[in-house]
MDTraj code that builds the backbone (N, CA, C; nanometers):
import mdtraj as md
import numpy as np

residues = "UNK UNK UNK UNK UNK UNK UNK UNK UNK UNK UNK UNK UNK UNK UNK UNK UNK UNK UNK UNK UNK UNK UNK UNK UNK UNK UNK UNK UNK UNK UNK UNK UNK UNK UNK UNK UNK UNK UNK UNK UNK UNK UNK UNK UNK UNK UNK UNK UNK UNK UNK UNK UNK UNK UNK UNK UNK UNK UNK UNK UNK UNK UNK UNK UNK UNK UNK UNK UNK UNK UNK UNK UNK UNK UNK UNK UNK UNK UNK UNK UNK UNK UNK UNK UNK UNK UNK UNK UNK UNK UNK UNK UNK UNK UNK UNK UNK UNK UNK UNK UNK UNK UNK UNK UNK UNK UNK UNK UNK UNK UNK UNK UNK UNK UNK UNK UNK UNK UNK UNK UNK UNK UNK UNK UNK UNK UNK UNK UNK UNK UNK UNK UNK UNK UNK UNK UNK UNK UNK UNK UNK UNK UNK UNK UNK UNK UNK UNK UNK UNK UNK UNK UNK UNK UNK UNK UNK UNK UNK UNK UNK UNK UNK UNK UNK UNK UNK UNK UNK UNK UNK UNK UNK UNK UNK UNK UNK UNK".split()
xyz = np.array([
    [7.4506, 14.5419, 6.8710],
    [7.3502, 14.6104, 6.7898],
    [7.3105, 14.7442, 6.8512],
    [7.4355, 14.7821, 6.9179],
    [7.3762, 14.9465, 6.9627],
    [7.3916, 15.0618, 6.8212],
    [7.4670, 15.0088, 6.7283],
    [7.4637, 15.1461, 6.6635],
    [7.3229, 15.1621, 6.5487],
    [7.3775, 15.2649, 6.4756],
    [7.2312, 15.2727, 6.3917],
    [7.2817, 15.3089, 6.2702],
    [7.2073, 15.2635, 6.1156],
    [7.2417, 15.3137, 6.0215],
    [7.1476, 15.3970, 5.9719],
    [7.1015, 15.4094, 6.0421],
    [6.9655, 15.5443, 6.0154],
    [6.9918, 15.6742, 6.0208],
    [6.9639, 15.7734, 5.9395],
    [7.0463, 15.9189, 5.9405],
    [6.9477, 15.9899, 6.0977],
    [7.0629, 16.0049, 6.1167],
    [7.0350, 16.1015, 6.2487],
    [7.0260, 16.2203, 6.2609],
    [6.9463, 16.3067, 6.3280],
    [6.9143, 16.4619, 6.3080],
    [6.9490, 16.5233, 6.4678],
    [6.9630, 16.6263, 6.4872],
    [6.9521, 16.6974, 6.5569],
    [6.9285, 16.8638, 6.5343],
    [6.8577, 16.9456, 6.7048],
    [6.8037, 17.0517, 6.6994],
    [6.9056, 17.0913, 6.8297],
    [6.9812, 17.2172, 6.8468],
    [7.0621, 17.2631, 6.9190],
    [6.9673, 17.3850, 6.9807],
    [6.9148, 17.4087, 7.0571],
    [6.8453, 17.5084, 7.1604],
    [6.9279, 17.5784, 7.2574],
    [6.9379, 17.7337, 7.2403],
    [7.0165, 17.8389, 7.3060],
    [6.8931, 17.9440, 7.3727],
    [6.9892, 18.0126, 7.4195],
    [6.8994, 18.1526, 7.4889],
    [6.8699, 18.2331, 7.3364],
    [6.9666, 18.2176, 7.2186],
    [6.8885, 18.3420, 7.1340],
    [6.8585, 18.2723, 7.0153],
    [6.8073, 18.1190, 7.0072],
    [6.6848, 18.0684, 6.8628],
    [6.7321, 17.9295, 6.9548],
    [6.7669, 17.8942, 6.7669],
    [6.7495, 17.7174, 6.7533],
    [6.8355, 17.6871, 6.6423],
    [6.9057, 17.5965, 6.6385],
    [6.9938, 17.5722, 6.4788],
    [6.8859, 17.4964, 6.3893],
    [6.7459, 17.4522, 6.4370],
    [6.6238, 17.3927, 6.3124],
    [6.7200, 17.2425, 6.3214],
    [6.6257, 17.1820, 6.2186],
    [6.6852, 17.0254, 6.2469],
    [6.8141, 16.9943, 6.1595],
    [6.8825, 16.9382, 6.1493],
    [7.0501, 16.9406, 6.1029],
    [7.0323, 16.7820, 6.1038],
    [7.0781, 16.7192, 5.9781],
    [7.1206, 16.5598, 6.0004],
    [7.2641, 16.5805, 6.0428],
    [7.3429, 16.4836, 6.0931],
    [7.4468, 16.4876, 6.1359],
    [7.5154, 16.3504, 5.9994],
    [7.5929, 16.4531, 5.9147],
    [7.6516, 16.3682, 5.7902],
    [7.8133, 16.3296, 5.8465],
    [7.8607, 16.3954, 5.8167],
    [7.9658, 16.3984, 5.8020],
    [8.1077, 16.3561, 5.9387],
    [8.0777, 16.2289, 5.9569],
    [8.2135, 16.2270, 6.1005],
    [8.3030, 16.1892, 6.0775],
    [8.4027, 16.2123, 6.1588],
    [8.5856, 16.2174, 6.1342],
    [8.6147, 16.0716, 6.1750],
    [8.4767, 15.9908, 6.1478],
    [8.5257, 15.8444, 6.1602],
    [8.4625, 15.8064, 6.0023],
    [8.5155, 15.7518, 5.9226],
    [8.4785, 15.6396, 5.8245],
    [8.2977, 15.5771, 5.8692],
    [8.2938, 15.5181, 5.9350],
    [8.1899, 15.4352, 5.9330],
    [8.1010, 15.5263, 6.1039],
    [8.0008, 15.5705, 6.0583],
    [7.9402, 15.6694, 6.2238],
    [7.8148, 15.5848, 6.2786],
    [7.8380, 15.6204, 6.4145],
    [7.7475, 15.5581, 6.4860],
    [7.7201, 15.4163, 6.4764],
    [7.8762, 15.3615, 6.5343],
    [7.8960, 15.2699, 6.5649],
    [7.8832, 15.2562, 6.7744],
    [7.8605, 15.1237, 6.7909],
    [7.8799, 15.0559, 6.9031],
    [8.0107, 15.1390, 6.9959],
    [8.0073, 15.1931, 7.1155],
    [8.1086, 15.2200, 7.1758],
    [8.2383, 15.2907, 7.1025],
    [8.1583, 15.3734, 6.9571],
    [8.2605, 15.5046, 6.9147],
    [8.1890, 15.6317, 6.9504],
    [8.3245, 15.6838, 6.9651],
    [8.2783, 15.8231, 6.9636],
    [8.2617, 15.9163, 6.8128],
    [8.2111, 15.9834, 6.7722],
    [8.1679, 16.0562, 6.6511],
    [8.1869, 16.1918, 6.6794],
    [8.2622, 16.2599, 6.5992],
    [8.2011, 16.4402, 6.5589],
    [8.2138, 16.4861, 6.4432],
    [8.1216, 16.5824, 6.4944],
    [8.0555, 16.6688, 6.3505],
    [8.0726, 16.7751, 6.3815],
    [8.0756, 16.8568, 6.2268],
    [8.1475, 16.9828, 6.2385],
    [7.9647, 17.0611, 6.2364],
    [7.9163, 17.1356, 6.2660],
    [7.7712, 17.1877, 6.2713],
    [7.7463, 17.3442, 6.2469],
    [7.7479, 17.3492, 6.1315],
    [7.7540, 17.5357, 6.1463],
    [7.6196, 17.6080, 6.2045],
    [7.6260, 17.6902, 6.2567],
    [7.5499, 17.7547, 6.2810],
    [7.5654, 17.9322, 6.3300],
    [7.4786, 17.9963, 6.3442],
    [7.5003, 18.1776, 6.4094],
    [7.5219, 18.0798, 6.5800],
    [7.5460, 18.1507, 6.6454],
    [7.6058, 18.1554, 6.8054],
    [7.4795, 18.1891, 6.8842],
    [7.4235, 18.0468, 6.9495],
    [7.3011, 18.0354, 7.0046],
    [7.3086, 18.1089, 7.1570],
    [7.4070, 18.1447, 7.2112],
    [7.4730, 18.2044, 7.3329],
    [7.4386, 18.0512, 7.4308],
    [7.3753, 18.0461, 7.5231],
    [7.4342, 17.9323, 7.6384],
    [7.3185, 17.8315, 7.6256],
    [7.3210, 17.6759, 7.5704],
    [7.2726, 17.6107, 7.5130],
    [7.2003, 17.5705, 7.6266],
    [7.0796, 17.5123, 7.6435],
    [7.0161, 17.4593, 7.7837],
    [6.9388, 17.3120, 7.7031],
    [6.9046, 17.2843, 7.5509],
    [6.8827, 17.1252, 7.5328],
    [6.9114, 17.0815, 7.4287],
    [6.9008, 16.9835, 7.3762],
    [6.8813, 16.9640, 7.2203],
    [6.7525, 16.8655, 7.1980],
    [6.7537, 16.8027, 7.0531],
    [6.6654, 16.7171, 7.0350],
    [6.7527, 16.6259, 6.9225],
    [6.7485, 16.5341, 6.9587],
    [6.8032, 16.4392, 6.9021],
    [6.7252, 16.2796, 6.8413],
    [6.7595, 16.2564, 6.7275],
    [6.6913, 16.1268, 6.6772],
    [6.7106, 16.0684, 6.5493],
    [6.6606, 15.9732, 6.5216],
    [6.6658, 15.9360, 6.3676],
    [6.5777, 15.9081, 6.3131],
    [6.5412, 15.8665, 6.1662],
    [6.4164, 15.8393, 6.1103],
    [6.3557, 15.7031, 6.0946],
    [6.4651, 15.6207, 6.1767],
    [6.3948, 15.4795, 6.1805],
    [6.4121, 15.4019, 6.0416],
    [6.4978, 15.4517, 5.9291],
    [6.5023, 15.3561, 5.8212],
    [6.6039, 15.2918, 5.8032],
    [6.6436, 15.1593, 5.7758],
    [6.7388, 15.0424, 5.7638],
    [6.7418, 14.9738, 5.8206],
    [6.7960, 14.8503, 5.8116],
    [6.8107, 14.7083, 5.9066],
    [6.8739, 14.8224, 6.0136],
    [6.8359, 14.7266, 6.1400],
    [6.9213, 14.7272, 6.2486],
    [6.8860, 14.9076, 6.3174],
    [6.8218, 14.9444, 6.2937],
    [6.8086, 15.1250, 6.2651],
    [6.7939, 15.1519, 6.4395],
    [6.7799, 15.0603, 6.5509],
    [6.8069, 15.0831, 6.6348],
    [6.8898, 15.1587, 6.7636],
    [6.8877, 15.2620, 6.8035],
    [7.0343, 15.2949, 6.8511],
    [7.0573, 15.3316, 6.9765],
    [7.1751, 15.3136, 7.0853],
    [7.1861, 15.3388, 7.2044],
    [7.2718, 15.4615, 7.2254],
    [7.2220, 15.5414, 7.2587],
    [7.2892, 15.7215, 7.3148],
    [7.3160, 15.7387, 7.4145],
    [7.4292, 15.7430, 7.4351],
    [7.4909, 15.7459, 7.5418],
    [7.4783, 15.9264, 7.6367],
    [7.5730, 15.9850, 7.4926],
    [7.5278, 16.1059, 7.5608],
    [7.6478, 16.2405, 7.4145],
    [7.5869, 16.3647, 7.4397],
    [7.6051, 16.4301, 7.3009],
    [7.6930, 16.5675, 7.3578],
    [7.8274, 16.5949, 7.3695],
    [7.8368, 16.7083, 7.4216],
    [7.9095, 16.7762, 7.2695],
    [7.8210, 16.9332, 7.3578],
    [7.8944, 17.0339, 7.1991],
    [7.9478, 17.1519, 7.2942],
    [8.0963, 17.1445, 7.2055],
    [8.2157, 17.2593, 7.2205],
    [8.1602, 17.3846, 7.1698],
    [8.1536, 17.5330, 7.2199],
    [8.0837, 17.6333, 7.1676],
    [8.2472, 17.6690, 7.1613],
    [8.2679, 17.7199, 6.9917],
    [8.3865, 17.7775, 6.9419],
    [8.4446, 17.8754, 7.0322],
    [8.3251, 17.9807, 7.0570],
    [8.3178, 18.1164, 7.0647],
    [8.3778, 18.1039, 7.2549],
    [8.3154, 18.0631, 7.3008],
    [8.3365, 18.0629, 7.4347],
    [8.4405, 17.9998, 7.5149],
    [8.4238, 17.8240, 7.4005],
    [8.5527, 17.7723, 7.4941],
    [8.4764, 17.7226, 7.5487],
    [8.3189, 17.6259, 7.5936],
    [8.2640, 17.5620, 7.6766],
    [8.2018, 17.4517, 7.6249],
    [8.1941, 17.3470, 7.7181],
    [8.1037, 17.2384, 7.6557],
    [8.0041, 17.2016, 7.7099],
    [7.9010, 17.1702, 7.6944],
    [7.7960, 17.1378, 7.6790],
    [7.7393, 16.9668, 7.7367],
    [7.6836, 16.9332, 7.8126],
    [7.7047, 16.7870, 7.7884],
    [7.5431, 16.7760, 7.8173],
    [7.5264, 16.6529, 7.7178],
    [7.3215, 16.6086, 7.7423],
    [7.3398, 16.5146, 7.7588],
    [7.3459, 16.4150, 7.8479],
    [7.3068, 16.2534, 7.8705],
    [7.1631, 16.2239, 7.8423],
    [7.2081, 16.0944, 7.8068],
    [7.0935, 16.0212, 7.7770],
    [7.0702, 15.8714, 7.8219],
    [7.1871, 15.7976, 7.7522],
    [7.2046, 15.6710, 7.8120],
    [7.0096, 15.6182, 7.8214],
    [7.0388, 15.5894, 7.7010],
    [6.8883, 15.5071, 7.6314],
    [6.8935, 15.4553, 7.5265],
    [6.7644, 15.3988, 7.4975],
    [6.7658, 15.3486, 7.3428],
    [6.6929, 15.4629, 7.2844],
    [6.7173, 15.4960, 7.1438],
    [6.6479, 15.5527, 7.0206],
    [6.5842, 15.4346, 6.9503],
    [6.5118, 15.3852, 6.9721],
    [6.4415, 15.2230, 6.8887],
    [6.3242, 15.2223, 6.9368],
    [6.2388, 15.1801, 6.8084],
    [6.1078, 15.1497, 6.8193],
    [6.0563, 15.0260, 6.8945],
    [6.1973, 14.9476, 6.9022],
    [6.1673, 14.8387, 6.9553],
    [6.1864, 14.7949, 7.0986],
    [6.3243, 14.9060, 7.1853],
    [6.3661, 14.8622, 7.2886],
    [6.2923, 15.0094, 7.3826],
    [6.3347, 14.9859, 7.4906],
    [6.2691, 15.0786, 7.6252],
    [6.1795, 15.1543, 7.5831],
    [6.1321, 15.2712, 7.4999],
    [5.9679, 15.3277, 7.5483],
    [5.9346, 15.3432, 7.4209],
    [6.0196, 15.2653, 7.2944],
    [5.9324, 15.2916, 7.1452],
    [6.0070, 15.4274, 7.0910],
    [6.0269, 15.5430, 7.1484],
    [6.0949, 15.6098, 7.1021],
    [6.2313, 15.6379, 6.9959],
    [6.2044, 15.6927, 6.8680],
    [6.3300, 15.7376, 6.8267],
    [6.4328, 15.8750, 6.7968],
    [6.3603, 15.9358, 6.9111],
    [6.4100, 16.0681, 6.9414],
    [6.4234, 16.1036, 7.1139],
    [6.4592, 16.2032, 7.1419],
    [6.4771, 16.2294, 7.3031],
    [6.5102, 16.3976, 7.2787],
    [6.4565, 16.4211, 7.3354],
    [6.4737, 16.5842, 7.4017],
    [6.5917, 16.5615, 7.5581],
    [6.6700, 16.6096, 7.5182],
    [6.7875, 16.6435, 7.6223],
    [6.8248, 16.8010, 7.6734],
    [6.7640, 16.8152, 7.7927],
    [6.8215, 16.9214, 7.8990],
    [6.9711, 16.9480, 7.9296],
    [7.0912, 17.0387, 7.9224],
    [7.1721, 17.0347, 7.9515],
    [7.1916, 16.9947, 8.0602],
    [7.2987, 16.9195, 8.0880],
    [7.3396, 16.8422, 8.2163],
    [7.5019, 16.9185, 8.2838],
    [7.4960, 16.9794, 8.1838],
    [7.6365, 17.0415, 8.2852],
    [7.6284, 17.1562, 8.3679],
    [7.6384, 17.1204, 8.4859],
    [7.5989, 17.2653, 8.5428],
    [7.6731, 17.3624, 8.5837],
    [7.8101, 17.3682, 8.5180],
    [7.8690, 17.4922, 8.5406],
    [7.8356, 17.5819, 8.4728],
    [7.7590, 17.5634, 8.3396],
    [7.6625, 17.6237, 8.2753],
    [7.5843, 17.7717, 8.3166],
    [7.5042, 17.6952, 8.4376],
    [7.4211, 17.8193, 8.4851],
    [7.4915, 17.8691, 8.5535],
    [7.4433, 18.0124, 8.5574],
    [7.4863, 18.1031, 8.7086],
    [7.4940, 18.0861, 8.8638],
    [7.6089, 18.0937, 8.8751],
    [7.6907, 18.0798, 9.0565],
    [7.6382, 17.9276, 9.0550],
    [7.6344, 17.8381, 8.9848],
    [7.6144, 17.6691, 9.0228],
    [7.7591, 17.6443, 9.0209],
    [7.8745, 17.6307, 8.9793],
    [8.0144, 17.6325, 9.0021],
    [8.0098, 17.7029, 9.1653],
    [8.0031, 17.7406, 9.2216],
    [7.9727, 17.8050, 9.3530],
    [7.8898, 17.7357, 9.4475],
    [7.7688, 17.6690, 9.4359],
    [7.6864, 17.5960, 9.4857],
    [7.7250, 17.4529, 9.4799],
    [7.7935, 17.4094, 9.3693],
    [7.8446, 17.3065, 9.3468],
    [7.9727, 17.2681, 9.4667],
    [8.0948, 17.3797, 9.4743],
    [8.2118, 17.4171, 9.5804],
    [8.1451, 17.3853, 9.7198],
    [8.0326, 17.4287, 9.7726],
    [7.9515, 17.4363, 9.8988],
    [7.9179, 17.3221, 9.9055],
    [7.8530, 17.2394, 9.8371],
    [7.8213, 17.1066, 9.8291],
    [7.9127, 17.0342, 9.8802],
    [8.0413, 17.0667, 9.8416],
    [8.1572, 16.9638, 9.7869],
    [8.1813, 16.9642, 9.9596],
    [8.2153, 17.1171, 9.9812],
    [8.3070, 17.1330, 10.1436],
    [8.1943, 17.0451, 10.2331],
    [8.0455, 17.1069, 10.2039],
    [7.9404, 17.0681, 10.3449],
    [7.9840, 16.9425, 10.3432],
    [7.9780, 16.8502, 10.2315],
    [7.9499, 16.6978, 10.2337],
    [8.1263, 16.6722, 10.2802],
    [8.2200, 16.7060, 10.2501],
    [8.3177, 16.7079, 10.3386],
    [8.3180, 16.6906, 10.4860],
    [8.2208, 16.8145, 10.5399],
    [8.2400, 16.8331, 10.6660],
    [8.0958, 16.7230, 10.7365],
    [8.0469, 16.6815, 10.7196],
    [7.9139, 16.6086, 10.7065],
    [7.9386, 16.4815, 10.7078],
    [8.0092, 16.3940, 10.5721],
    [7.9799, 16.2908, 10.5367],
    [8.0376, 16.1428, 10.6654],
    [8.0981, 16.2065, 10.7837],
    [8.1280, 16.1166, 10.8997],
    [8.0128, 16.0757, 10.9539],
    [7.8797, 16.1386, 10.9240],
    [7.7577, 16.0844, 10.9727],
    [7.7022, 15.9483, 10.9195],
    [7.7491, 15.9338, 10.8073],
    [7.6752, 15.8310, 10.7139],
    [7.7831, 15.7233, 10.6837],
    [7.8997, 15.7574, 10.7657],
    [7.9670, 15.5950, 10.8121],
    [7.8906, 15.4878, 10.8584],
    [7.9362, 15.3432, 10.8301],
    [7.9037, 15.2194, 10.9026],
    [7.8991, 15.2339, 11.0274],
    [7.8223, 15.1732, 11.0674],
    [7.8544, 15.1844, 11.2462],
    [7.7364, 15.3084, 11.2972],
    [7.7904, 15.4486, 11.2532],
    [7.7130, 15.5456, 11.3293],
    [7.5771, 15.5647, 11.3769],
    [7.5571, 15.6175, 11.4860],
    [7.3665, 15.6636, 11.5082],
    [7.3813, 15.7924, 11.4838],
    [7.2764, 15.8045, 11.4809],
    [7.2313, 15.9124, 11.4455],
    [7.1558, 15.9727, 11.5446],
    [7.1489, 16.0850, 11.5783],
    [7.0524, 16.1221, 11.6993],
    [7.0083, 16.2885, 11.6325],
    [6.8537, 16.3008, 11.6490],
    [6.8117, 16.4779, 11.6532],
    [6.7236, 16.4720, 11.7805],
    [6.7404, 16.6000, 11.8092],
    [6.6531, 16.6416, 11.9520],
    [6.5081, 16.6665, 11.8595],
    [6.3931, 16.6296, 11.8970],
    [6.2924, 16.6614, 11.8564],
    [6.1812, 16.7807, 11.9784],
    [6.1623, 16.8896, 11.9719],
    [6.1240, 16.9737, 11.9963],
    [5.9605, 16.9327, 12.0505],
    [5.9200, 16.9024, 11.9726],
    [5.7279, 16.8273, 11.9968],
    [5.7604, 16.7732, 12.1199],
    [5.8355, 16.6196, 12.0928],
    [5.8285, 16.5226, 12.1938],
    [5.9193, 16.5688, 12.3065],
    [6.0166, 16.6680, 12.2837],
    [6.1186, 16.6768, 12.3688],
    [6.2196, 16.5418, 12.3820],
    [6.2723, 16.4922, 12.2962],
    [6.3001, 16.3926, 12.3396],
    [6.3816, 16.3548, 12.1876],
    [6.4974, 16.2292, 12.1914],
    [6.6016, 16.1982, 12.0718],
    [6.4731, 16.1298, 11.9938],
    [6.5224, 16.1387, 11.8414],
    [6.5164, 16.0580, 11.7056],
    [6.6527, 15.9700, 11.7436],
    [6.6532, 15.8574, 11.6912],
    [6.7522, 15.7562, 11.6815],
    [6.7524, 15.7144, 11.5670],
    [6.8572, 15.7276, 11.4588],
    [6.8672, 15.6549, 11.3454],
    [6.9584, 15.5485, 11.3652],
    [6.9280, 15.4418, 11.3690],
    [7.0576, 15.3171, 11.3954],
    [7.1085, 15.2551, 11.2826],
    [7.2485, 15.2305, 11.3157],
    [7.3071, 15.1620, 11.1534],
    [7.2597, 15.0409, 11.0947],
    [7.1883, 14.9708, 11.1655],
    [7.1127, 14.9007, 11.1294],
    [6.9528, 14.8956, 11.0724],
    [6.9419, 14.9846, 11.0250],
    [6.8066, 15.0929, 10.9976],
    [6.7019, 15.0787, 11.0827],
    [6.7385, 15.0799, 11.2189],
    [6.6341, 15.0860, 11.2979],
    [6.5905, 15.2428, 11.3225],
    [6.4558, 15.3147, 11.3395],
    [6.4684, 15.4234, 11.3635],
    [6.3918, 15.3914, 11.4908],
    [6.4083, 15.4957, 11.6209],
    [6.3369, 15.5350, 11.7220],
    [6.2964, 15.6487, 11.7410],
    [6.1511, 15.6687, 11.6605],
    [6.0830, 15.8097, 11.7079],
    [6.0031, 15.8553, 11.8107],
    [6.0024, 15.7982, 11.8766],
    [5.9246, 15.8137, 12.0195],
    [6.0549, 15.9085, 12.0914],
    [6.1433, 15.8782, 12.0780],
    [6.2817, 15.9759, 12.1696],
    [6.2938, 15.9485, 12.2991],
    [6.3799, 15.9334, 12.3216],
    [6.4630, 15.8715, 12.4924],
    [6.4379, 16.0215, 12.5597],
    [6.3739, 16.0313, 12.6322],
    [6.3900, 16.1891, 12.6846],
    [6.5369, 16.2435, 12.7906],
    [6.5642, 16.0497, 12.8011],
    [6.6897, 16.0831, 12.9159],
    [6.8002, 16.0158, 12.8567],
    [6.7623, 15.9956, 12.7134],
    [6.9301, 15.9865, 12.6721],
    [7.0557, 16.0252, 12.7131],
    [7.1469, 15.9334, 12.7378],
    [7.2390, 15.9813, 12.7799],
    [7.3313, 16.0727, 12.7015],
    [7.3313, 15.9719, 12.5793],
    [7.4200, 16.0378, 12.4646],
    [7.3348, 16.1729, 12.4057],
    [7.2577, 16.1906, 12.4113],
    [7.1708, 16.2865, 12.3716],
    [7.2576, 16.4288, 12.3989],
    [7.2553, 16.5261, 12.2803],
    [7.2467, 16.6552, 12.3063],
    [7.1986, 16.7097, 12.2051],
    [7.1433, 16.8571, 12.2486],
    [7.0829, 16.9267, 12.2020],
    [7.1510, 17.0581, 12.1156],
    [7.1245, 17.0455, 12.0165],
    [7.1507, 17.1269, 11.9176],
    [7.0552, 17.1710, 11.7783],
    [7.1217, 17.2900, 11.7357],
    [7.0235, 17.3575, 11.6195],
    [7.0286, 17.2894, 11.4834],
    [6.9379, 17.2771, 11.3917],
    [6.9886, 17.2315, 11.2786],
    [6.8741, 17.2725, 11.1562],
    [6.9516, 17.3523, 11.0174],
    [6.8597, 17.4381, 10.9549],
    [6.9166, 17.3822, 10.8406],
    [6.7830, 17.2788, 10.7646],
    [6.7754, 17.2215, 10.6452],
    [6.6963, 17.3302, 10.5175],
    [6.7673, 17.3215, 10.4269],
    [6.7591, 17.4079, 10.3068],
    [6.7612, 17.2974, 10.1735],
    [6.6070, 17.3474, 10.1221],
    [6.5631, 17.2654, 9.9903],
    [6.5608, 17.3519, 9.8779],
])
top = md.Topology()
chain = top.add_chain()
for i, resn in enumerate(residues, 1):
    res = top.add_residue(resn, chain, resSeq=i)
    for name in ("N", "CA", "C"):
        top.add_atom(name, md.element.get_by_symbol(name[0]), res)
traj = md.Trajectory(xyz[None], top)
């Protein structure tokens, strides 16, 4: 009972308007918004330039009018890009928060500017990084106050008081960025 026979609408949000609310009629499947299908619709509109949400929902009328959204991505003709909004919820009055609509933020972030770039940096640091957060490992930082180690143990023990005469201990710089 994830799909819905309730007409469904959506609102497409760009940097230059809004496409206003649009039911979504017409899909290249026979029977739409079914259980674990995929659906598309053809959606005309002027060229919103780089989409950042939509709004999505239905009006709640018919048996069963319930529905689970997985998630809505739109191909921009013009550009060649897609778009993707997750959701992965219910649209139902009846299941998780009563809701039969959702406002969706774009989720793809090659989208914005130099995030394809920030994304690459991510990828290498956690490359060069991720031997810390093996089984087994400790963890050690020099703490400056106490003079003395942090101990993170693989067993989630932490020691913040610091060994001042650790053996394994060394001292090094380390510059966290939020």
């Amino acid at each position: 009972n994830a799909g819905t026979e309730a007409d469904v609408y959506i609102s497409v949000y760009g940097e230059r308007g809004d496409t206003g609310s649009r039911q979504l009629l017409r899909s290249q499947k026979s029977k739409k918004f079914l259980k674990g299908q995929t659906d598309i619709f053809a959606v005309e509109a002027v060229h919103l330039g780089c989409l950042y949400k939509i709004v999505i929902g239905h009006n709640g009328l018919g048996s069963g009018n319930g529905w689970f959204l997985d998630k809505v991505v739109i191909k921009d003709p013009i550009t060649d890009l897609d778009y993707t909004f997750l959701c992965h919820r219910w649209l139902d009055q009846g299941q998780d928060d009563g809701n039969i609509s959702r406002e969706l933020p774009v989720t793809d972030g090659s989208m914005l500017p130099g995030r394809q770039e920030l994304e690459l940096k991510r990828e290498k640091t956690w490359a060069a990084e991720k031997w810390k957060f093996r089984k087994g490992i400790t963890l050690q930082f020099y703490n400056r106050v106490t003079r003395g180690f942090v101990c993170l143990y693989p067993d989630s023990r932490v020691d913040a008081l610091g060994d001042k005469k650790n053996k394994y201990g060394k001292v090094f710089s380390m510059w966290v960025y939020a």
